[in-house]
PyMOL Python script that loads the backbone (N, CA, C, O; Angstrom):
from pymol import cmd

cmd.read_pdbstr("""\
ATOM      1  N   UNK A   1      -0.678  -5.770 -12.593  1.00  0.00           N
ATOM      2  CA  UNK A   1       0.013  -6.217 -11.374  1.00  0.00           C
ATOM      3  C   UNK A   1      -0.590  -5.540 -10.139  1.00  0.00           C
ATOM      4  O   UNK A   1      -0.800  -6.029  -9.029  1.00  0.00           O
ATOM      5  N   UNK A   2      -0.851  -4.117 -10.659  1.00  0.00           N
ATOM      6  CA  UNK A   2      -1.056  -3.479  -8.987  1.00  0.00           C
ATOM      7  C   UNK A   2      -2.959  -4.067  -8.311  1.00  0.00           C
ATOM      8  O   UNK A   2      -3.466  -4.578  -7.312  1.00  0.00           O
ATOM      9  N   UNK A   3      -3.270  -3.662  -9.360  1.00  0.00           N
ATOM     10  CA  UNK A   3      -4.554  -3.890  -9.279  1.00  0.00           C
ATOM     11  C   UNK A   3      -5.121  -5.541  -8.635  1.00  0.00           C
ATOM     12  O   UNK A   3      -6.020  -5.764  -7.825  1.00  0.00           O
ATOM     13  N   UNK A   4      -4.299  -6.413  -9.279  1.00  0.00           N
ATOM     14  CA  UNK A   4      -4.356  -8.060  -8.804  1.00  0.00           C
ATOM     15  C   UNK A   4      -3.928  -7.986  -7.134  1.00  0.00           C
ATOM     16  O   UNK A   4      -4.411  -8.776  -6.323  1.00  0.00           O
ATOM     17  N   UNK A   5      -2.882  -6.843  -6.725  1.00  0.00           N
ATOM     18  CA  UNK A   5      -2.238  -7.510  -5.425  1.00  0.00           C
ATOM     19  C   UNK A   5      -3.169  -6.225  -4.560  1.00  0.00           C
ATOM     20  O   UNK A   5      -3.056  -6.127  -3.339  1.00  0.00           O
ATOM     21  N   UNK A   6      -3.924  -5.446  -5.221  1.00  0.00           N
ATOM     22  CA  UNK A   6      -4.634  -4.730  -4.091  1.00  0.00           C
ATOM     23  C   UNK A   6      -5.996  -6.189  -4.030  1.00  0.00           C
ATOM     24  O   UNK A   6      -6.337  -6.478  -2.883  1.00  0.00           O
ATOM     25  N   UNK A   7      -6.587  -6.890  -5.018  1.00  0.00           N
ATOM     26  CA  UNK A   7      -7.749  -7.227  -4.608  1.00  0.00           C
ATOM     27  C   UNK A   7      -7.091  -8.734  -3.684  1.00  0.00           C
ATOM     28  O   UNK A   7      -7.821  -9.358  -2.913  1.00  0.00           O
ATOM     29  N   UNK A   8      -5.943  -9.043  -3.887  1.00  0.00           N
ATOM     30  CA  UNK A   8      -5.742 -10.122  -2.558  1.00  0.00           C
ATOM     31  C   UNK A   8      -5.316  -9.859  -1.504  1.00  0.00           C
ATOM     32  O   UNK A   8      -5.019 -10.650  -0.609  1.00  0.00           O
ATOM     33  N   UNK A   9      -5.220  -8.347  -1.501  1.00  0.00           N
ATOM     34  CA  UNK A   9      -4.989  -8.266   0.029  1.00  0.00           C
ATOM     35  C   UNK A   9      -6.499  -7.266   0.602  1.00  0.00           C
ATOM     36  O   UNK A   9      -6.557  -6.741   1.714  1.00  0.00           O
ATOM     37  N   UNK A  10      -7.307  -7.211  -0.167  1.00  0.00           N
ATOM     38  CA  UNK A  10      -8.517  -7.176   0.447  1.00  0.00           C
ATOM     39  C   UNK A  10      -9.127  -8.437   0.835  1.00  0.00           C
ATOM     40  O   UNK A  10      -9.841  -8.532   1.834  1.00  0.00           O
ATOM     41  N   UNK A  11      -8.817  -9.548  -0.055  1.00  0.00           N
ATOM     42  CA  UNK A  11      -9.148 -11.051   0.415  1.00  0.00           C
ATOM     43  C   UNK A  11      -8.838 -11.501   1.645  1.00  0.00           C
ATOM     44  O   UNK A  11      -9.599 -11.996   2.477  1.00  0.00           O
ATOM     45  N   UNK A  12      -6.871 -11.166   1.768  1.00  0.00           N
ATOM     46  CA  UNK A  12      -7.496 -11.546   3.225  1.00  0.00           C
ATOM     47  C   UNK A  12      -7.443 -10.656   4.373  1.00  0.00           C
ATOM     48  O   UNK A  12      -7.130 -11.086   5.483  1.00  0.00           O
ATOM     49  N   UNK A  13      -7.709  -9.544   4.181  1.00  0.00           N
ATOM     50  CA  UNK A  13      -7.987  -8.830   4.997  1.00  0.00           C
ATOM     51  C   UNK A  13      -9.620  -9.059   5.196  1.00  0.00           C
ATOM     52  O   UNK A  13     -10.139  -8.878   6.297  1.00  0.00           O
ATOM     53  N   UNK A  14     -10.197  -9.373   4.315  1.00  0.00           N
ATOM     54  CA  UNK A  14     -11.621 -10.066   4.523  1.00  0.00           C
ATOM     55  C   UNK A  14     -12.120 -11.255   5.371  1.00  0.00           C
ATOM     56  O   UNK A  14     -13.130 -11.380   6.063  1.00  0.00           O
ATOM     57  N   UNK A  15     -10.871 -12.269   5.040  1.00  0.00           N
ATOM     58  CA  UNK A  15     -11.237 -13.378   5.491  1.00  0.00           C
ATOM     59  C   UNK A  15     -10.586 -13.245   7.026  1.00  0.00           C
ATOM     60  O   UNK A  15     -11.189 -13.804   7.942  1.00  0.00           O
ATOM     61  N   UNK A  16      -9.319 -12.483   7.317  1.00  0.00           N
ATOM     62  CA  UNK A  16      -8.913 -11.554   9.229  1.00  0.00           C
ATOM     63  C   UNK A  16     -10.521 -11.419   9.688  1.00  0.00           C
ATOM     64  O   UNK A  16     -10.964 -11.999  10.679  1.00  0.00           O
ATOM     65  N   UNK A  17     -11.329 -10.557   8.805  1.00  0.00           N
ATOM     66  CA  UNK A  17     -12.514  -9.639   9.299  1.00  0.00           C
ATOM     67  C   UNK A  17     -13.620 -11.208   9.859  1.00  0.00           C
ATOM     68  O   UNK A  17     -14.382 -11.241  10.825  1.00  0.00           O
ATOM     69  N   UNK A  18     -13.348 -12.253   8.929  1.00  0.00           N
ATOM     70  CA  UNK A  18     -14.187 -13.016   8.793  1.00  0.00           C
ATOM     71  C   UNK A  18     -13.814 -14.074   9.897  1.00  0.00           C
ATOM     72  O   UNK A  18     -14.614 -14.996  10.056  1.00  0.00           O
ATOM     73  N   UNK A  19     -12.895 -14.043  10.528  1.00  0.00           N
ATOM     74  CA  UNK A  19     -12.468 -15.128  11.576  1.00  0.00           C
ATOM     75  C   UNK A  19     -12.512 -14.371  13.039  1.00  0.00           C
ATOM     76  O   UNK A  19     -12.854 -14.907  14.093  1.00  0.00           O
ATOM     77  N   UNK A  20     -11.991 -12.687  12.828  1.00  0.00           N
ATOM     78  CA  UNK A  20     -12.395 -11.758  14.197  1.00  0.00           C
ATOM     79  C   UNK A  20     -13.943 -11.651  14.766  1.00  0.00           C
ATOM     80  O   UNK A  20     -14.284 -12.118  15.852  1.00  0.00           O
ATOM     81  N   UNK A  21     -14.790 -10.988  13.890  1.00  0.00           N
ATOM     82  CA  UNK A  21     -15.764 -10.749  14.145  1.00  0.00           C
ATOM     83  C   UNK A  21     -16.618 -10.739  12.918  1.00  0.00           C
ATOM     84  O   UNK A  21     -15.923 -10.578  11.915  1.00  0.00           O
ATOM     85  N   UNK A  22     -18.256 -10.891  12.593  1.00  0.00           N
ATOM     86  CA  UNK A  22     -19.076 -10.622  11.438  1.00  0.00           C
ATOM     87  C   UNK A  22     -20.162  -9.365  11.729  1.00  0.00           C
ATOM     88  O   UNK A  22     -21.386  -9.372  11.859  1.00  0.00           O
ATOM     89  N   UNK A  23     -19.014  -8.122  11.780  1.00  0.00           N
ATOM     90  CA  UNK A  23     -19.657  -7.650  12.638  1.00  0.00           C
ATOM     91  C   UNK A  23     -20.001  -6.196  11.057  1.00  0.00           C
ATOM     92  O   UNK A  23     -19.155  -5.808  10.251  1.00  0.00           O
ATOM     93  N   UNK A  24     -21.181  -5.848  11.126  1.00  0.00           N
ATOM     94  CA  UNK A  24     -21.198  -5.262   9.657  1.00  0.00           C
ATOM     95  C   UNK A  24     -20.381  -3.708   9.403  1.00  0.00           C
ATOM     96  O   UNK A  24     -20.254  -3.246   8.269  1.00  0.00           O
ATOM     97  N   UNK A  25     -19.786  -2.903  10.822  1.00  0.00           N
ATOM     98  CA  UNK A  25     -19.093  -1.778  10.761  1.00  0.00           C
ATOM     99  C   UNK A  25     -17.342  -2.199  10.409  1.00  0.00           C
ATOM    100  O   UNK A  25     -16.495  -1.443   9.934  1.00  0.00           O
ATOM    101  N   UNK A  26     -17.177  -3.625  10.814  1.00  0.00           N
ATOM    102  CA  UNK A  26     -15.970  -3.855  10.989  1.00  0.00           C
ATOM    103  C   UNK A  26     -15.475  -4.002   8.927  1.00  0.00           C
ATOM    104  O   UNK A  26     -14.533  -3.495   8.319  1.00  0.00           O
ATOM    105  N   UNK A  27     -16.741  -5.005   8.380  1.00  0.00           N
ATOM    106  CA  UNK A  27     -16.600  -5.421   7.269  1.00  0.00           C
ATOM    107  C   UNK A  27     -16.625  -4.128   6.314  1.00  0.00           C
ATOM    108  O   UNK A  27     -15.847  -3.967   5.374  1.00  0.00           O
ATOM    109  N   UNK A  28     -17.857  -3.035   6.780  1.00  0.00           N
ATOM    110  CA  UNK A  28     -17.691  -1.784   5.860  1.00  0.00           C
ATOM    111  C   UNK A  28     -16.271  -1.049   6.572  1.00  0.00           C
ATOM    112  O   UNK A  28     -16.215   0.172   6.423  1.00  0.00           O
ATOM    113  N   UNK A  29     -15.148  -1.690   7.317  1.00  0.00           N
ATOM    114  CA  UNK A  29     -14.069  -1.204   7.342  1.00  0.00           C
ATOM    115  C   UNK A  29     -13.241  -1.247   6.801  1.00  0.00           C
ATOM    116  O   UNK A  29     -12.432  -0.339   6.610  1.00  0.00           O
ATOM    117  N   UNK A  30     -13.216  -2.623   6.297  1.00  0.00           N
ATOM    118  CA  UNK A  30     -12.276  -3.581   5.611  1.00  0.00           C
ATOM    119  C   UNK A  30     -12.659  -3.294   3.894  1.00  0.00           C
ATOM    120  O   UNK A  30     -11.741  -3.296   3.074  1.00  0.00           O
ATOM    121  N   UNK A  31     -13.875  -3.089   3.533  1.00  0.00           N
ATOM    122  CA  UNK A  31     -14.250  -2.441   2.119  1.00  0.00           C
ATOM    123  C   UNK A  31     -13.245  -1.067   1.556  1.00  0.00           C
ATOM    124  O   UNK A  31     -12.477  -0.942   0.602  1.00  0.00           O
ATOM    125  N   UNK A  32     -13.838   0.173   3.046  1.00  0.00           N
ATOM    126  CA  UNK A  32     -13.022   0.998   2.794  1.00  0.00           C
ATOM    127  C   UNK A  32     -11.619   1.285   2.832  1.00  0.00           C
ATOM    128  O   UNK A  32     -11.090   1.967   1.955  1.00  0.00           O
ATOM    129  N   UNK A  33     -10.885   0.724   3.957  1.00  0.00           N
ATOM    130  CA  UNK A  33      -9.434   0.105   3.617  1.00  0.00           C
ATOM    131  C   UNK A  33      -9.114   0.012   1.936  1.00  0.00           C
ATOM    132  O   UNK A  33      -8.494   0.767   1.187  1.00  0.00           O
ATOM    133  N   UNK A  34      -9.932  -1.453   1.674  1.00  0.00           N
ATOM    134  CA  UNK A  34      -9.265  -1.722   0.301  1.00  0.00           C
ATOM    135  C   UNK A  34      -9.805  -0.669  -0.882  1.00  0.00           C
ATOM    136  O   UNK A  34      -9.215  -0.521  -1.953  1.00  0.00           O
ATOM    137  N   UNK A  35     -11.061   0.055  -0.494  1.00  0.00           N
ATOM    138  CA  UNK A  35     -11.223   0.950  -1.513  1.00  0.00           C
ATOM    139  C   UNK A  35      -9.726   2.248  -1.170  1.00  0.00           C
ATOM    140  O   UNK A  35      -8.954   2.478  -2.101  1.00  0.00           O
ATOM    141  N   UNK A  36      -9.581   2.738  -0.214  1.00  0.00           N
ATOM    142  CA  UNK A  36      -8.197   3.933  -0.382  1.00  0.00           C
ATOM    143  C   UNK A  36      -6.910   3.022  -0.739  1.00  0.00           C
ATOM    144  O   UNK A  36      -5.840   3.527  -1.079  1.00  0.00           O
ATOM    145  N   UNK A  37      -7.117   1.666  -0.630  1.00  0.00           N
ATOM    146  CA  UNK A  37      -5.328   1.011  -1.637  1.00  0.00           C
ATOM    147  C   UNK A  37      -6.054   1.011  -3.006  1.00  0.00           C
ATOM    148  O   UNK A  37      -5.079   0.894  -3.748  1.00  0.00           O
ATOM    149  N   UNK A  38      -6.793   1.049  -3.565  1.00  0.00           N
ATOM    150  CA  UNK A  38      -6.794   1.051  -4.356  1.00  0.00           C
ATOM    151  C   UNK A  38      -6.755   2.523  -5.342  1.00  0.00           C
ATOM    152  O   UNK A  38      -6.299   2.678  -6.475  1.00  0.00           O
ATOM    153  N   UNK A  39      -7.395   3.460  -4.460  1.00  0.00           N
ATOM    154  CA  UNK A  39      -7.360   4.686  -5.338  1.00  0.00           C
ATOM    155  C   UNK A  39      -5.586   4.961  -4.749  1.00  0.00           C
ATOM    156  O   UNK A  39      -4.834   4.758  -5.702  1.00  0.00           O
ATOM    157  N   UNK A  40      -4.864   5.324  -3.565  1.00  0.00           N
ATOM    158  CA  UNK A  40      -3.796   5.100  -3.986  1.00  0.00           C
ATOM    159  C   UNK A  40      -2.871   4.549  -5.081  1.00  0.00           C
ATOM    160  O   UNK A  40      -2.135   5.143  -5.869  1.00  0.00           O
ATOM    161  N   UNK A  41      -3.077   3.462  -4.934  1.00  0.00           N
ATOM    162  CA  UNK A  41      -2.302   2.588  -6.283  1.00  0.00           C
ATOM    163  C   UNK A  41      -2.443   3.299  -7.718  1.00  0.00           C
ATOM    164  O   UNK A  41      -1.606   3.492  -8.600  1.00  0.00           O
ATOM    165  N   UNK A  42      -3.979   3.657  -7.619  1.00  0.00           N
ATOM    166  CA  UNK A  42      -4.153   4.573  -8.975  1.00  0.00           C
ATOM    167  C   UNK A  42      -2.790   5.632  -9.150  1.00  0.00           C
ATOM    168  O   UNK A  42      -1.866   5.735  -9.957  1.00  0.00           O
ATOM    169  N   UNK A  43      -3.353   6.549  -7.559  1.00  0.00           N
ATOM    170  CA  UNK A  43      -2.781   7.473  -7.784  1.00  0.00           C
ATOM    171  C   UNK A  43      -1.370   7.322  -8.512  1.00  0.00           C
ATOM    172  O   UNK A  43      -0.904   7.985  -9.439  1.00  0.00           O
ATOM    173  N   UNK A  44      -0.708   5.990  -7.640  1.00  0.00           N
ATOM    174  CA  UNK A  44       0.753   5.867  -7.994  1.00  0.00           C
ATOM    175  C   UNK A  44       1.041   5.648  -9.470  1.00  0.00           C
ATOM    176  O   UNK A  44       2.075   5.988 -10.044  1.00  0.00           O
ATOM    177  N   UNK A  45      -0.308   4.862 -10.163  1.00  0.00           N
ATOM    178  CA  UNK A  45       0.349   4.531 -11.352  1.00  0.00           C
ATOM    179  C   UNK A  45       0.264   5.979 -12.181  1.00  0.00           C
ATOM    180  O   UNK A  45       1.162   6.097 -13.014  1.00  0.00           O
ATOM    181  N   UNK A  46      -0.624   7.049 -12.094  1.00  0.00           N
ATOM    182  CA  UNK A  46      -0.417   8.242 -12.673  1.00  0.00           C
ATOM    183  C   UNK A  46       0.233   8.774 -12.565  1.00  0.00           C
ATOM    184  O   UNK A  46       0.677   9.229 -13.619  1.00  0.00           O
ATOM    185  N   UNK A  47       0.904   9.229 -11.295  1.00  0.00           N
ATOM    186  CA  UNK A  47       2.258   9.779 -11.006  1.00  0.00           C
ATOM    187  C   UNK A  47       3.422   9.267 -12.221  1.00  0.00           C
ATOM    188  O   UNK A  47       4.137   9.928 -12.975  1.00  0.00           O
ATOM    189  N   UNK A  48       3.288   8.107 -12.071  1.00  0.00           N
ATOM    190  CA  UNK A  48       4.394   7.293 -12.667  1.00  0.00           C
ATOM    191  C   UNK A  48       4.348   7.718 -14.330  1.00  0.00           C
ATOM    192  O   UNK A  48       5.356   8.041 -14.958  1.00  0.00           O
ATOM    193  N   UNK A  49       2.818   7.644 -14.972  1.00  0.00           N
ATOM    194  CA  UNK A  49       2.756   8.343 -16.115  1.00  0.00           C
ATOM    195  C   UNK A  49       3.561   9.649 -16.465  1.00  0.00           C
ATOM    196  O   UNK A  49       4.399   9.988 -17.300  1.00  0.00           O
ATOM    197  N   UNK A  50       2.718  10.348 -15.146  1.00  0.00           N
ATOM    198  CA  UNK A  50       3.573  11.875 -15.277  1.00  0.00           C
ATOM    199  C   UNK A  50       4.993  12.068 -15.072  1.00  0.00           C
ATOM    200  O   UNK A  50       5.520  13.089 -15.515  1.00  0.00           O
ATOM    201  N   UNK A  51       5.614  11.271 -14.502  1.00  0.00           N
ATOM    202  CA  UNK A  51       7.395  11.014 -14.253  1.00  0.00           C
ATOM    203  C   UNK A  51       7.522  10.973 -15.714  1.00  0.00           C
ATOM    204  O   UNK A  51       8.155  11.912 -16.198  1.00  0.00           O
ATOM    205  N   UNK A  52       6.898   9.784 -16.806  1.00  0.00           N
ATOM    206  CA  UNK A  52       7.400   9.250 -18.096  1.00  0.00           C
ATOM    207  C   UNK A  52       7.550  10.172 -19.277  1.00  0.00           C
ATOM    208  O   UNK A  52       8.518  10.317 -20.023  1.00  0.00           O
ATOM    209  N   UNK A  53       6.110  10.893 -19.277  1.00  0.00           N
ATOM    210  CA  UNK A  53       5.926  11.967 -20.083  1.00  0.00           C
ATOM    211  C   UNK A  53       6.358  12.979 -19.614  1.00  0.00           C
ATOM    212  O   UNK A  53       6.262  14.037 -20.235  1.00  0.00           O
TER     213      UNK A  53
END
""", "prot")
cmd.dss("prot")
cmd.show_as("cartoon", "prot")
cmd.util.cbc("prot")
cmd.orient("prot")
C-alpha cells in the first residue's frame, strides 16, 4: 500500500513539474521530494515493526 501511494504521488508531482516548467533543477527536485517520502514511509513501516515486536 505505502509504497504504491508514494510512487503516484511522485507521478503527479511529476506531471505539476511537467506543466510548470522542464526545467532540469526543478525535476531533480521533484525526484528528491519523492525519494525522502519514500525513505520516510520506510521509516514508518519499521517503526511500526518495532511497536509489534
Amino acid at each position: 500500500f505505502a509504497p504504491h501511494c508514494t510512487t503516484v504521488m511522485g507521478k503527479l508531482l511529476f506531471k505539476q513539474g511537467r506543466l510548470l516548467t522542464i526545467s532540469p533543477r526543478y525535476e531533480f527536485y521533484i525526484i528528491f521530494v519523492n525519494f525522502l517520502t519514500i525513505i520516510f514511509v520506510r521509516l514508518q513501516y519499521y517503526v511500526y515493526i518495532l511497536i509489534i515486536f
